[in-house]
C-alpha positions in Angstrom: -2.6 59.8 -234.0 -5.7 57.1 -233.3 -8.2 58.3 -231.0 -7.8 56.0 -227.4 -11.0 54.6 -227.8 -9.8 52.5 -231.5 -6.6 51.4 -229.5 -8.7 49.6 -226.9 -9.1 45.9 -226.5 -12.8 45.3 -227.1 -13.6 44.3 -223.9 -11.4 46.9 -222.0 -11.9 50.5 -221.4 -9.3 52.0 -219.6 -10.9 54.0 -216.3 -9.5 57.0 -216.9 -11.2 56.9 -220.6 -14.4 55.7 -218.9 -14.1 58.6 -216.3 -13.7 61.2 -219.1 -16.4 59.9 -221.4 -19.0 59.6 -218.2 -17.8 63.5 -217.1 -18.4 64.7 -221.3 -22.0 62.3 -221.4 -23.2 64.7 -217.7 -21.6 68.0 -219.2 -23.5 67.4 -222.4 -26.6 67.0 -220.7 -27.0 63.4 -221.3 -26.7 63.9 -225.2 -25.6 61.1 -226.8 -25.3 62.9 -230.1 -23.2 65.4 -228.8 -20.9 63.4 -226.7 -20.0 61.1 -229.6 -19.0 63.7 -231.5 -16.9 65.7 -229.4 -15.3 62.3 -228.6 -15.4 61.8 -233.1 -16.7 58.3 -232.5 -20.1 57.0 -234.1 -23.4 57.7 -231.7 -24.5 54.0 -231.5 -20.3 53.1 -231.1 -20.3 55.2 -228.1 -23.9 53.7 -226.7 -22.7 50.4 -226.9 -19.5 50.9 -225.0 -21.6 53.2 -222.5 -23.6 50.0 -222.0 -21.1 47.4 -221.8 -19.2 49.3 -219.5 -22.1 50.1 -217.3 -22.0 53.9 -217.9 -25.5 54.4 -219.0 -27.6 55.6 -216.1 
């Protein structure tokens, strides 16, 4: 089964993705390495779709 993030469009994140990365990114303590991979996605992946989605602080 693919992981929600490689079945996106690559210029859509659905909210409820967003919400739950944003909610992992806090819980983590704003540990990029550790968010990526409990989400198993590359670090810099997950930065750039943090950024392009406005997610970064």
């Amino acid at each position: 089964m693919p992981i929600p993030w490689q079945c996106m469009h690559r210029s859509r994140i659905p909210r409820r993705f967003a919400s739950i990365t944003k909610q992992i990114y806090m819980l983590c303590g704003g540990n990029m390495s550790k968010t990526a991979r409990l989400l198993s996605m590359h670090r810099r992946t997950l930065q750039r779709l943090m950024m392009r989605h406005s997610l970064l602080r």
